[in-house]
N, C-alpha and C positions, 0 to 999 in steps of 0.2 A: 448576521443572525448565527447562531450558534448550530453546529451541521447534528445535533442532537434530534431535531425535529425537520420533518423537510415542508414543504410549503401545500405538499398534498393533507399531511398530519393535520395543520393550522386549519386549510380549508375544510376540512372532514370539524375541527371542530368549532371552529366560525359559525357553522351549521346543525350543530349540537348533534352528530354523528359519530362521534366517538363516543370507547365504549368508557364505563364510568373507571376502570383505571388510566385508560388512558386519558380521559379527560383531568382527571385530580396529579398525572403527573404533570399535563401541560401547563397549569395553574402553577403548581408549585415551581416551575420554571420560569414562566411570565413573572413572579414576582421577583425571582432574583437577575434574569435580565433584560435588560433595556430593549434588545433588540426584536425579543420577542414578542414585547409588548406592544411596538410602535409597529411588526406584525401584523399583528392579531387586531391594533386600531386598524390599520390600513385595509384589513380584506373585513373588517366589520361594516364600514366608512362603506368601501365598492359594494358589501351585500346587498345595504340602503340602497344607493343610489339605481340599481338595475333597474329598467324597466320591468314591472310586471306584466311576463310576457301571457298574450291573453291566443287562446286558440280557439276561430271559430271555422269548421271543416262545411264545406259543401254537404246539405242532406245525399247527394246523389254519390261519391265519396265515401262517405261511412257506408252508404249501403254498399260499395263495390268489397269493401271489405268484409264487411259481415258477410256479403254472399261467398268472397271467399275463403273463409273461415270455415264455413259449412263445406265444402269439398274435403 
């Protein structure tokens, strides 16, 4: 991969977190190389595949925090 973008760049915009120049440079780079393209498949490929991670807290838990929140 070309050392123009580093692999935090790609993930920021795999995740459509980048800002829109930076997104429309990454593009116009994806098209002229290869490596970046096969990239940008690979961490699109991994975003799929995660588990969607599901959070369910103890009622008793939340409340230790809201009460200490309040202090």
């Amino acid at each position: 991969m070309v050392d123009t973008f580093t692999l935090n760049q790609l993930v920021r915009y795999t995740y459509r977190e980048c800002s829109s120049a930076e997104n429309e440079m990454i593009q116009e780079m994806a098209q002229e190389d290869l490596d970046i393209q096969d990239e940008i498949k690979e961490l699109k490929t991994a975003m799929r595949n995660l588990p969607k991670a599901l959070f369910s807290a103890k009622a008793r838990t939340l409340q230790n925090i809201l009460d200490y929140s309040k202090k």
